[in-house]
C-alpha positions in Angstrom: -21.0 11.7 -14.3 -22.2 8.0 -14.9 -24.9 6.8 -11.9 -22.7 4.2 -9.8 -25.2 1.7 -10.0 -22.8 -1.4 -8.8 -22.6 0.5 -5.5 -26.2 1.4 -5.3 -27.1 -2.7 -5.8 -24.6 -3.8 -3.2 -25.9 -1.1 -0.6 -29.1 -2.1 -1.3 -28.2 -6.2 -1.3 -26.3 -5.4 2.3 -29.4 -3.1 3.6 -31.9 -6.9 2.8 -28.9 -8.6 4.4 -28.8 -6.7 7.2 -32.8 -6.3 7.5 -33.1 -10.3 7.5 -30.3 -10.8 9.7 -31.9 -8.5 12.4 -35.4 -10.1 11.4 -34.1 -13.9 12.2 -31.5 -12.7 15.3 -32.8 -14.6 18.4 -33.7 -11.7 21.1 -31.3 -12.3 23.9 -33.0 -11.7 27.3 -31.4 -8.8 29.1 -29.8 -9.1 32.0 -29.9 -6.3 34.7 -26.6 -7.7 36.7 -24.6 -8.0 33.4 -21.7 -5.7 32.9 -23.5 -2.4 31.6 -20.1 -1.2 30.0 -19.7 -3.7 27.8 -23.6 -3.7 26.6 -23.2 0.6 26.1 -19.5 0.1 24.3 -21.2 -2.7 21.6 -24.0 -0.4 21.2 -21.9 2.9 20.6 -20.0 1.0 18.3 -23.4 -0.2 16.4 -24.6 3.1 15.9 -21.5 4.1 14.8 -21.5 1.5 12.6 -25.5 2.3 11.3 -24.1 6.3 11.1 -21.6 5.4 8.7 -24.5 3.1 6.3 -26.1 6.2 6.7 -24.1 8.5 5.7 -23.1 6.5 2.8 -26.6 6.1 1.5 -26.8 9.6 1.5 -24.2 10.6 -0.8 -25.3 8.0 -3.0 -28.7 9.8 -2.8 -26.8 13.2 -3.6 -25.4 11.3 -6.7 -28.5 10.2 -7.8 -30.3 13.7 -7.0 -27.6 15.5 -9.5 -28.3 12.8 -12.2 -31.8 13.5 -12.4 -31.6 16.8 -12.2 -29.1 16.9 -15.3 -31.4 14.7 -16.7 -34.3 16.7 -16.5 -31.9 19.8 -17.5 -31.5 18.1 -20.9 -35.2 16.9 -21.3 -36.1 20.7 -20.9 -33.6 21.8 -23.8 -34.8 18.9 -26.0 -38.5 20.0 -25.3 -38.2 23.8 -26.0 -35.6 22.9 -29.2 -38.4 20.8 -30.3 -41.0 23.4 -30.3 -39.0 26.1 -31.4 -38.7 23.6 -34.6 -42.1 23.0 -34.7 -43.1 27.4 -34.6 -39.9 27.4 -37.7 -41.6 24.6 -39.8 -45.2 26.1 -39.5 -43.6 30.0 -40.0 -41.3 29.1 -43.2 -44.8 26.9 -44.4 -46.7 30.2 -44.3 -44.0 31.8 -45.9 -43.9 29.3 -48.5 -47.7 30.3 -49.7 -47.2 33.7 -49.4 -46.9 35.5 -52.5 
């Protein structure tokens, strides 16, 4: 399974959009006789909004967790292949000067 690194770059591109968005956002000053409802109903729906970022990011971490791990899988066949090459060379050399 191919890394999906188009949607890796765009949630990363939206995560720096979203970061200096937040960053340049003028702070509104609260008020304490403003409707409470309406503040607690935008805020549900923003964390229900940063819960679904989240959970998004994480099964593109999941993805990226499996492709290492395959590619470590195949490193560590390539590396013992390599040296049981390397003891069949040197044992058919010291076969070869045997009498």
């Amino acid at each position: 399974m191919a890394v999906p690194w188009k949607e890796i770059v765009k949630t990363v591109g939206w995560a720096r959009e979203l970061w200096k968005h937040e960053a340049e956002r003028p702070r509104a000053v609260v008020d304490p006789n403003a409707d409470a409802d309406a503040r607690l109903l935008a805020l549900s729906r923003r964390i229900d909004e940063l819960q679904a970022t989240n959970a998004e990011q994480a099964k593109l971490m999941k993805v990226l967790a499996e492709e290492l791990q395959g590619i470590a899988r195949r490193a560590t066949t390539a590396y013992r292949l390599a040296i049981a090459g390397v003891l069949l060379a040197i044992a058919s050399g010291l076969l070869w000067f045997l009498p």
